[in-house]
Biopython code that builds the backbone (N, CA, C, O; Angstrom):
import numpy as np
from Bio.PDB.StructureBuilder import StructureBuilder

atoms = [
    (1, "UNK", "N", (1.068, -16.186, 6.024)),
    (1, "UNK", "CA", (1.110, -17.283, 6.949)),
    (1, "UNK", "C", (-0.302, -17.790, 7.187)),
    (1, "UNK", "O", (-1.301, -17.074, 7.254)),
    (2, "UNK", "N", (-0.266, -19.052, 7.301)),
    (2, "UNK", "CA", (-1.795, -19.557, 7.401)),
    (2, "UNK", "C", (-1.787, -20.481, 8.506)),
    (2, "UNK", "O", (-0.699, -21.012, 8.725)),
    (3, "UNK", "N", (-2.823, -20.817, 9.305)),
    (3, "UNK", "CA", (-2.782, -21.724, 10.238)),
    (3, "UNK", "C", (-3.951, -22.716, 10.393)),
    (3, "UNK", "O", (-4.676, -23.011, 11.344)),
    (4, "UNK", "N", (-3.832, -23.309, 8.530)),
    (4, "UNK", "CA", (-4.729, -24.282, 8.376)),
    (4, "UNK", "C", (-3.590, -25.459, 7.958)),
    (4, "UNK", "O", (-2.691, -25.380, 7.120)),
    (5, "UNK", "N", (-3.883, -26.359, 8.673)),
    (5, "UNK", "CA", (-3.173, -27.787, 9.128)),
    (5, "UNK", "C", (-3.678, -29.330, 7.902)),
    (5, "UNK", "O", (-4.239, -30.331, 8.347)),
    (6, "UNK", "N", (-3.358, -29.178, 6.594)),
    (6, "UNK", "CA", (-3.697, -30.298, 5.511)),
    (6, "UNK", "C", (-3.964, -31.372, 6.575)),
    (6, "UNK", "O", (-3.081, -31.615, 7.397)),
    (7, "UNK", "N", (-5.371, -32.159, 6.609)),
    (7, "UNK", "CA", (-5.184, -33.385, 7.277)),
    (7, "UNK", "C", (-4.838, -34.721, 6.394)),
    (7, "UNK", "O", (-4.656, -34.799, 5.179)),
    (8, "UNK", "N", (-4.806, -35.685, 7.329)),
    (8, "UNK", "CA", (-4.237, -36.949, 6.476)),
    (8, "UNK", "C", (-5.786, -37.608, 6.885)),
    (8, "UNK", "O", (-6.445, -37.174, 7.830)),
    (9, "UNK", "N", (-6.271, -38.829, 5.920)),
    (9, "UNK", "CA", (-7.057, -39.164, 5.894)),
    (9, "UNK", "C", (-7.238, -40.014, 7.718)),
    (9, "UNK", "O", (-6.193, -40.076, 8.366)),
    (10, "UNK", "N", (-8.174, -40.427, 8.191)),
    (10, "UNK", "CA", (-8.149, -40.706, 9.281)),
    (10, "UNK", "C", (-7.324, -42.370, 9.800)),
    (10, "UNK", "O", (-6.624, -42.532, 10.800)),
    (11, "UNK", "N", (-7.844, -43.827, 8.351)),
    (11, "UNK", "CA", (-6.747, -44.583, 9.099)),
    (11, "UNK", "C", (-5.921, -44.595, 7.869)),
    (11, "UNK", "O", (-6.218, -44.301, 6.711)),
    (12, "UNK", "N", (-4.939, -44.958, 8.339)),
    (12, "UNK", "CA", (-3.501, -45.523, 7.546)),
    (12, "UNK", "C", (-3.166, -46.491, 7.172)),
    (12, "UNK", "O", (-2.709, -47.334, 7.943)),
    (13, "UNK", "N", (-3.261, -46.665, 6.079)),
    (13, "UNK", "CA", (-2.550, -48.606, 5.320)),
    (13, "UNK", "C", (-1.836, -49.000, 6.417)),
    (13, "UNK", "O", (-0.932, -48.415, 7.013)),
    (14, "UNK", "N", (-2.365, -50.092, 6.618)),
    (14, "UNK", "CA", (-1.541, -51.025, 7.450)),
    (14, "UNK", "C", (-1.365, -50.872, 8.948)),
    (14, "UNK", "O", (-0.727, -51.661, 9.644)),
    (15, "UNK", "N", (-2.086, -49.611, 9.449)),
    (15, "UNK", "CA", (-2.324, -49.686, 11.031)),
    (15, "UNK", "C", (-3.503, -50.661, 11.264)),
    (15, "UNK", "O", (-4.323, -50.978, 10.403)),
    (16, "UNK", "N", (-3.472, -51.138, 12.679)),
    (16, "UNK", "CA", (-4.666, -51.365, 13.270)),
    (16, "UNK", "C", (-5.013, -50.432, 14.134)),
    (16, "UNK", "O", (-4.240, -49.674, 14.719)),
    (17, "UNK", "N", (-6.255, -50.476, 14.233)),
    (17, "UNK", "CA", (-7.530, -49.577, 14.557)),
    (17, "UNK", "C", (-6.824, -49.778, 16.199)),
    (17, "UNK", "O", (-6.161, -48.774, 16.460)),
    (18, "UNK", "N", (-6.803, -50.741, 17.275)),
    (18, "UNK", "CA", (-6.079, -50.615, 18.074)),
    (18, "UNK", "C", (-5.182, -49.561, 18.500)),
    (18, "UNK", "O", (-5.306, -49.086, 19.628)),
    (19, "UNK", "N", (-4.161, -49.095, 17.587)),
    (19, "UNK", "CA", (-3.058, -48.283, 17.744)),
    (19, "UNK", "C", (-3.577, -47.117, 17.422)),
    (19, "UNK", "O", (-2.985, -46.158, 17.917)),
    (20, "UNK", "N", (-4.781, -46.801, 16.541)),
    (20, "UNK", "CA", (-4.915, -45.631, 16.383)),
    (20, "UNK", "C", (-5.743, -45.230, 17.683)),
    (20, "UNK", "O", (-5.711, -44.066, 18.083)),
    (21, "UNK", "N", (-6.508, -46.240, 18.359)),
    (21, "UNK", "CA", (-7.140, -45.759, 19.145)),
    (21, "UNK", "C", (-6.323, -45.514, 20.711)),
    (21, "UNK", "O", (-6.820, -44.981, 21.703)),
    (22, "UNK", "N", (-4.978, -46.063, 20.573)),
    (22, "UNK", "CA", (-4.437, -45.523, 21.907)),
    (22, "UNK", "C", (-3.442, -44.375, 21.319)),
    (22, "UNK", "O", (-2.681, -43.732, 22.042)),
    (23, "UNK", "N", (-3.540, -44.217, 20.027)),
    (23, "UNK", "CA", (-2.984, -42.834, 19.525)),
    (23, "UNK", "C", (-3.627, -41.887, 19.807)),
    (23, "UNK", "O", (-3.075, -40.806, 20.010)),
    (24, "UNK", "N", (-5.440, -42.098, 19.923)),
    (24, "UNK", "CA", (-6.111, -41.117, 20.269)),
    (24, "UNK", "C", (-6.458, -40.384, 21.509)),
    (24, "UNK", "O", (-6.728, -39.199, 21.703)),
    (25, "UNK", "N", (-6.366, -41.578, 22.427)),
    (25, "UNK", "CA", (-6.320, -41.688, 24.433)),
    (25, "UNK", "C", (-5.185, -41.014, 24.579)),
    (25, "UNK", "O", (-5.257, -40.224, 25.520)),
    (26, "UNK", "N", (-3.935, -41.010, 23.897)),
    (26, "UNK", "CA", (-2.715, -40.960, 24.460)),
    (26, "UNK", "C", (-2.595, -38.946, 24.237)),
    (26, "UNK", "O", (-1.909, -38.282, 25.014)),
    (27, "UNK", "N", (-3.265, -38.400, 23.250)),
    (27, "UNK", "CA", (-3.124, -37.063, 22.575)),
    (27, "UNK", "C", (-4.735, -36.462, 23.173)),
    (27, "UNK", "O", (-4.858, -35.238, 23.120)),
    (28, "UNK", "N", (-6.016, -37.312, 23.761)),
    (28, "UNK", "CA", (-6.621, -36.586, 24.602)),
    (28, "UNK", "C", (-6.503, -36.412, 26.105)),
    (28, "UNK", "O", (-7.029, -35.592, 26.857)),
    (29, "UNK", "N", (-5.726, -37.341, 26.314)),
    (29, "UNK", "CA", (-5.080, -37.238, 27.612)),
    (29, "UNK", "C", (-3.857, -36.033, 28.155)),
    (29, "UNK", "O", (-3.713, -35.551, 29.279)),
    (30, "UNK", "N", (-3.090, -35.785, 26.907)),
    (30, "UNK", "CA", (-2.078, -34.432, 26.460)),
    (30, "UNK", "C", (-3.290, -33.232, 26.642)),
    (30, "UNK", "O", (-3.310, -32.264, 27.402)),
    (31, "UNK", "N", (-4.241, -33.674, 25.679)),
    (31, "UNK", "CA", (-4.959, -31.793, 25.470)),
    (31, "UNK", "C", (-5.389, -32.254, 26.914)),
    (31, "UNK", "O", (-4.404, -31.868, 27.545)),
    (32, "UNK", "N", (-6.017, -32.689, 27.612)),
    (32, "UNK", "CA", (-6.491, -32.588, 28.988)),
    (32, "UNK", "C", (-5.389, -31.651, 30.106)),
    (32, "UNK", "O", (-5.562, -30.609, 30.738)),
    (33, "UNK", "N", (-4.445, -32.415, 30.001)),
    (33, "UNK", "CA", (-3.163, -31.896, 30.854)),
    (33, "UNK", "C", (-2.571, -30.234, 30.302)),
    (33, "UNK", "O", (-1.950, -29.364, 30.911)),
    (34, "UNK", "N", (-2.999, -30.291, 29.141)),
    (34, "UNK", "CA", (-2.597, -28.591, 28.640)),
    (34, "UNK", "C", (-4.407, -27.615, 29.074)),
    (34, "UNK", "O", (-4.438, -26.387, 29.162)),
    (35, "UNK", "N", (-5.573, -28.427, 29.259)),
    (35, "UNK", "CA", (-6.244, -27.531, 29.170)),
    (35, "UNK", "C", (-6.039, -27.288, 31.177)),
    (35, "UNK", "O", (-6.266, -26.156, 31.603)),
    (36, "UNK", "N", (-5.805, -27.919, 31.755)),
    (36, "UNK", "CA", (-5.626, -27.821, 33.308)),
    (36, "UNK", "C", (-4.818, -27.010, 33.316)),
    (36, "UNK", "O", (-5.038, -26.053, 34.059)),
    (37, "UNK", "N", (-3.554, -27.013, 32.525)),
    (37, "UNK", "CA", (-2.452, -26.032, 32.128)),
    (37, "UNK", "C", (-2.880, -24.243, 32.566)),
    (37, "UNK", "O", (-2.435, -23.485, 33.427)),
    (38, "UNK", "N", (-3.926, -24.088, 31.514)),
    (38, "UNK", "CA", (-3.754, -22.680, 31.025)),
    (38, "UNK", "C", (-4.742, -22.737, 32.423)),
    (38, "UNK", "O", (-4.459, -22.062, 33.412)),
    (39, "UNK", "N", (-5.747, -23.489, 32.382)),
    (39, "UNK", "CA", (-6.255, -22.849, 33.665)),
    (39, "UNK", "C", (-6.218, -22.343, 34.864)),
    (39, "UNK", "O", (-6.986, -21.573, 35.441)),
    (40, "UNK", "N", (-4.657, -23.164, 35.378)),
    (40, "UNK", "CA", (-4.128, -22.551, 36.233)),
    (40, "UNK", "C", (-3.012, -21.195, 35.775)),
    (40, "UNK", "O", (-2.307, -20.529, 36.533)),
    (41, "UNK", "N", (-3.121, -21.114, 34.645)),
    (41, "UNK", "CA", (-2.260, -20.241, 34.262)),
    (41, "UNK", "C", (-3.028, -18.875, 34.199)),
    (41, "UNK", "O", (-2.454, -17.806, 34.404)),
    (42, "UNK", "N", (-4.220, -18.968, 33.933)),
    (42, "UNK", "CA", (-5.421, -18.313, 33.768)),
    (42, "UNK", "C", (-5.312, -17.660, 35.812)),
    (42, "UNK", "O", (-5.276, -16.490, 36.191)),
    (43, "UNK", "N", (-5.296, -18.481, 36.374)),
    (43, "UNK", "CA", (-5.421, -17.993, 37.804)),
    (43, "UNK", "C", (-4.496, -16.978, 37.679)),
    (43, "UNK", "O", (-4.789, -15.802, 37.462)),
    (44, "UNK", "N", (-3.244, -17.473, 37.829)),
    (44, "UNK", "CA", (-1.855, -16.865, 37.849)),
    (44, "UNK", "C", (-2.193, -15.470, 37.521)),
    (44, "UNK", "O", (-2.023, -14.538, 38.306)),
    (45, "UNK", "N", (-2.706, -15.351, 36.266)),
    (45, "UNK", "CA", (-2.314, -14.173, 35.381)),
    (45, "UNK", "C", (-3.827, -12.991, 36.039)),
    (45, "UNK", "O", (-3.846, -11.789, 35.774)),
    (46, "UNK", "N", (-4.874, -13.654, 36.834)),
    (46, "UNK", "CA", (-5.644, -12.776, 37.012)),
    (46, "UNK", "C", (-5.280, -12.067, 38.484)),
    (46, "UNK", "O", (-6.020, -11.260, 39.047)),
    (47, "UNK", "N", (-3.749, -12.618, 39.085)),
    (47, "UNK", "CA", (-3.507, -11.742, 40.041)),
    (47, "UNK", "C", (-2.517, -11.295, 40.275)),
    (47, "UNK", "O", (-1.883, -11.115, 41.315)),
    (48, "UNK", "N", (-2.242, -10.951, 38.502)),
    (48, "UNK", "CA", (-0.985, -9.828, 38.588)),
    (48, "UNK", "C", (-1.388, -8.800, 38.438)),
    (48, "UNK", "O", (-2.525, -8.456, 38.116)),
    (49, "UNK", "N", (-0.097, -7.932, 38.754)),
    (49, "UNK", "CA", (-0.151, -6.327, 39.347)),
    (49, "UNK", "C", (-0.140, -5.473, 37.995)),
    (49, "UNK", "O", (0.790, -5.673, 37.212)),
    (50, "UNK", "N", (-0.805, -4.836, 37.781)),
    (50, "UNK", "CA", (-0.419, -3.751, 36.185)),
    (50, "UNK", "C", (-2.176, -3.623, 35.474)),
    (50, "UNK", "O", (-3.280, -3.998, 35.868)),
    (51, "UNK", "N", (-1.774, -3.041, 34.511)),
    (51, "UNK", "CA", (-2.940, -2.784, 34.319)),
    (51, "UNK", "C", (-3.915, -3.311, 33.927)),
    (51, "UNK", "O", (-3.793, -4.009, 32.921)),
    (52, "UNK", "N", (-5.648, -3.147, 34.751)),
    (52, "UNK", "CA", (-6.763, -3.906, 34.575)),
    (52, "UNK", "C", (-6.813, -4.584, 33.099)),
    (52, "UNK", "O", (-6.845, -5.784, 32.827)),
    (53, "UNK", "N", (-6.811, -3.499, 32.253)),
    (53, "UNK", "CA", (-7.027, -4.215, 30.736)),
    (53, "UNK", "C", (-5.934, -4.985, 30.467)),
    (53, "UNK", "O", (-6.242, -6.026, 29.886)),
    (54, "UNK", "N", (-5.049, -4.884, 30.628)),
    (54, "UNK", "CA", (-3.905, -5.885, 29.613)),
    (54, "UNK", "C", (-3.975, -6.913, 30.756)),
    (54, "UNK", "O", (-3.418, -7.935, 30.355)),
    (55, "UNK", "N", (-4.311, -7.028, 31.689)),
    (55, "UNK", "CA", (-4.366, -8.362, 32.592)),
    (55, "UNK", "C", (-5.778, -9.328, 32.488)),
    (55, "UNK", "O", (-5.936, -10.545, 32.592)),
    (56, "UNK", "N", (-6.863, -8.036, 32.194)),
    (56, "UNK", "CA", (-7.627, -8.843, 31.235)),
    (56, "UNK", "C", (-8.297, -9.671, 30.089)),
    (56, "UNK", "O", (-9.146, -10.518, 29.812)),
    (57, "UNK", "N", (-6.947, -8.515, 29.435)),
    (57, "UNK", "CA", (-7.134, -9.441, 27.691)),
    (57, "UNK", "C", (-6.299, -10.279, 28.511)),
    (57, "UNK", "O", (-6.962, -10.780, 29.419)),
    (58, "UNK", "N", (-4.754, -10.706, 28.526)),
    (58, "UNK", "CA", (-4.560, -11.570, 28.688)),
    (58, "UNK", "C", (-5.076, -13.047, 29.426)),
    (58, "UNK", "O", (-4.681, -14.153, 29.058)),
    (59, "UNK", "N", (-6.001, -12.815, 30.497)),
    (59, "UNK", "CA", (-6.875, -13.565, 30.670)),
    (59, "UNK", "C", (-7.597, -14.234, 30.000)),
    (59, "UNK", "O", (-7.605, -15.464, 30.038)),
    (60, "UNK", "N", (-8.308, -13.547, 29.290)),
    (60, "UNK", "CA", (-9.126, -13.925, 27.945)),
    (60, "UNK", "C", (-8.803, -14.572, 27.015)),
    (60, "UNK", "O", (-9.337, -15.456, 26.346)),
    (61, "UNK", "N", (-7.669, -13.956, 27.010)),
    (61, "UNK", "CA", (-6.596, -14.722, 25.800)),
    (61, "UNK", "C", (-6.168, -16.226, 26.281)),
    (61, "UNK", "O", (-5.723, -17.031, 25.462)),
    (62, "UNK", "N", (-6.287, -16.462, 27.281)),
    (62, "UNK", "CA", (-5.789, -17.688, 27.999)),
    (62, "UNK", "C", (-7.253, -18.354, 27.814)),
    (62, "UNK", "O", (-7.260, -19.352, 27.093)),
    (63, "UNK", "N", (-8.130, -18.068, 28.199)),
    (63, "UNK", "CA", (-9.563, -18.341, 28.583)),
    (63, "UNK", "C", (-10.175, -19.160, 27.178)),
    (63, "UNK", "O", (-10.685, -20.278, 27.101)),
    (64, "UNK", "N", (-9.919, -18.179, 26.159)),
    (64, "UNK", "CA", (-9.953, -18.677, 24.874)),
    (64, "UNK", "C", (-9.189, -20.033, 23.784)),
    (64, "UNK", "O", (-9.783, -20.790, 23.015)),
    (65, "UNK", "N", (-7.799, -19.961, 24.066)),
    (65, "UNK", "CA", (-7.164, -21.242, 24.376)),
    (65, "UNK", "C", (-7.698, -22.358, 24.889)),
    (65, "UNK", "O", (-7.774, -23.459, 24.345)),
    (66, "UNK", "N", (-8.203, -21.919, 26.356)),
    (66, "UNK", "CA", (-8.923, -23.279, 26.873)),
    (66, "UNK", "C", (-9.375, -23.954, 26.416)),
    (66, "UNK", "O", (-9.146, -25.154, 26.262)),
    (67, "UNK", "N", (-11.091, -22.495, 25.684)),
    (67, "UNK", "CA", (-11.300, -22.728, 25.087)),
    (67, "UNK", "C", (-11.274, -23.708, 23.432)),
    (67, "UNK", "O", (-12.152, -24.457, 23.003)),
    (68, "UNK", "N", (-10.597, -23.521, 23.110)),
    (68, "UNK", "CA", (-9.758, -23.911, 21.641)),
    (68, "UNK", "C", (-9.316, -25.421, 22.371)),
    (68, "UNK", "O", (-9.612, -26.359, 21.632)),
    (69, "UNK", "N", (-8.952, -25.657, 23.101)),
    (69, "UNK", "CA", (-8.667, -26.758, 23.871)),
    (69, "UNK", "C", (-9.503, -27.804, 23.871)),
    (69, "UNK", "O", (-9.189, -28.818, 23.248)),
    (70, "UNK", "N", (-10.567, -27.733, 24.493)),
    (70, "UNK", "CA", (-12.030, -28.044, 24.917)),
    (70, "UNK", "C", (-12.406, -28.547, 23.724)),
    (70, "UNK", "O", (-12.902, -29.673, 23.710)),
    (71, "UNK", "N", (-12.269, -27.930, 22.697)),
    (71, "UNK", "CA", (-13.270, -28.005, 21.895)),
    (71, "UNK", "C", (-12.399, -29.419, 20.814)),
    (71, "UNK", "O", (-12.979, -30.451, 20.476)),
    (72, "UNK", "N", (-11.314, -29.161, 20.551)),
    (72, "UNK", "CA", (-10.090, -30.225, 20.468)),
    (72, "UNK", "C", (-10.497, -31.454, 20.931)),
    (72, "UNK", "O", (-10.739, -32.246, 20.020)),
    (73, "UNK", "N", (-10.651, -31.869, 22.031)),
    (73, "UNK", "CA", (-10.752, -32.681, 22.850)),
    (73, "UNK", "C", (-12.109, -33.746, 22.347)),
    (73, "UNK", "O", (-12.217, -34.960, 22.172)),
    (74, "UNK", "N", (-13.246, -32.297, 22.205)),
    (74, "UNK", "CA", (-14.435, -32.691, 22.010)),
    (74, "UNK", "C", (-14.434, -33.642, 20.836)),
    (74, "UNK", "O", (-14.443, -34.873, 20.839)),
    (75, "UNK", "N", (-14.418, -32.570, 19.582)),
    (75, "UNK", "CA", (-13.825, -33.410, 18.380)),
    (75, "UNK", "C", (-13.398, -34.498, 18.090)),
    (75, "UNK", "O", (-13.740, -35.194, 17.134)),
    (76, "UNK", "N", (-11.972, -34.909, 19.565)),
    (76, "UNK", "CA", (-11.588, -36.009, 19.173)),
    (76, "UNK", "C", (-11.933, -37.247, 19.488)),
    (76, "UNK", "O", (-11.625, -38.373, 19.096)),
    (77, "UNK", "N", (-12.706, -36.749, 20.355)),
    (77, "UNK", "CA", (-13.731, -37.802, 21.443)),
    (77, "UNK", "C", (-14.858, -37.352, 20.876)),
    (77, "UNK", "O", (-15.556, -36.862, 21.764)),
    (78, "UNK", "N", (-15.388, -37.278, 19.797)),
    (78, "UNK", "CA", (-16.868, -37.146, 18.842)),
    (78, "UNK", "C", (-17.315, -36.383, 19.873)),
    (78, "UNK", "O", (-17.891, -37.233, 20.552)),
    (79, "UNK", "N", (-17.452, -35.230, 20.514)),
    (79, "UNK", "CA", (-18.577, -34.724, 21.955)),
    (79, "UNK", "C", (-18.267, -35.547, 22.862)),
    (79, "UNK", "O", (-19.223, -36.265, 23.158)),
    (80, "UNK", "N", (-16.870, -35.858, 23.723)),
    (80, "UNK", "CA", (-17.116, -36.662, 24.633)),
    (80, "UNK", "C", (-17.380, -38.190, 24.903)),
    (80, "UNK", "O", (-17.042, -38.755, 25.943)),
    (81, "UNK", "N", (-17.917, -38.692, 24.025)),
    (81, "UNK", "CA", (-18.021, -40.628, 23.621)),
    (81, "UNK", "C", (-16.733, -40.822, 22.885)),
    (81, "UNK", "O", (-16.310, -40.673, 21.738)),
    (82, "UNK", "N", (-16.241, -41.269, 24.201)),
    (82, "UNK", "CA", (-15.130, -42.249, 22.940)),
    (82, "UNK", "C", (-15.690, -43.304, 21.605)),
    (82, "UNK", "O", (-16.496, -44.233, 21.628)),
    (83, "UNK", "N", (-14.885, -42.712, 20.469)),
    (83, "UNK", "CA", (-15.135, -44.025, 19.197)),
    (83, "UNK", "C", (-13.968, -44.507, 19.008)),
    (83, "UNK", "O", (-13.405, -43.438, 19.244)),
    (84, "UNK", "N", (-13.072, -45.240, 18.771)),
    (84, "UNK", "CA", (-12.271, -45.402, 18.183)),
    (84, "UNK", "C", (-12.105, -45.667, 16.835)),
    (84, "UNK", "O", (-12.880, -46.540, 16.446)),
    (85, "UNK", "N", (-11.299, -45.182, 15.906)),
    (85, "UNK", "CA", (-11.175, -45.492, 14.693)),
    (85, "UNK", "C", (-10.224, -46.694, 14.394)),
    (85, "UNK", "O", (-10.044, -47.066, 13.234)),
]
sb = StructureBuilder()
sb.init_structure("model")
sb.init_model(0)
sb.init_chain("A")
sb.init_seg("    ")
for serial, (resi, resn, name, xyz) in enumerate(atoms, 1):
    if name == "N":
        sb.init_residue(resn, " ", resi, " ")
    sb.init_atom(name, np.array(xyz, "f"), 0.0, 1.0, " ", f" {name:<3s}", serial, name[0])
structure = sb.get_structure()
């Protein structure tokens, strides 16, 4: 199993740049709402009952996601400046 994702080249015959660019607002606006997600999920999980370590990896494990999130975001917004393609 692999969890490398073939991309498609960035525009598409016959779109306008327009549509791709509220294709792009519309899917950093999603990772935004999933990275708020884990973060509160991240709370959640640091004040359950059981044991220190597995409440901490799982933390981490969430933390890291965010992570992975963040960085998504970044990418798709070049670091934050919107470009549109």
């Amino acid at each position: 199993m692999s969890n490398v994702i073939p991309l498609a080249p960035r525009l598409k015959p016959g779109r306008a740049s327009t549509a791709d660019a509220e294709e792009r607002a519309a899917l950093a606006a999603e990772l935004i709402d999933l990275i708020e997600r884990v973060r509160e999920l991240t709370e959640h999980v640091a004040g359950l009952p059981g044991p220190a370590l597995q409440v901490q990896q799982t933390a981490q494990h969430l933390l890291d996601a965010g992570t992975a999130l963040e960085r998504a975001v970044d990418s798709l917004t070049e670091g934050g400046e919107w470009v549109p393609f």
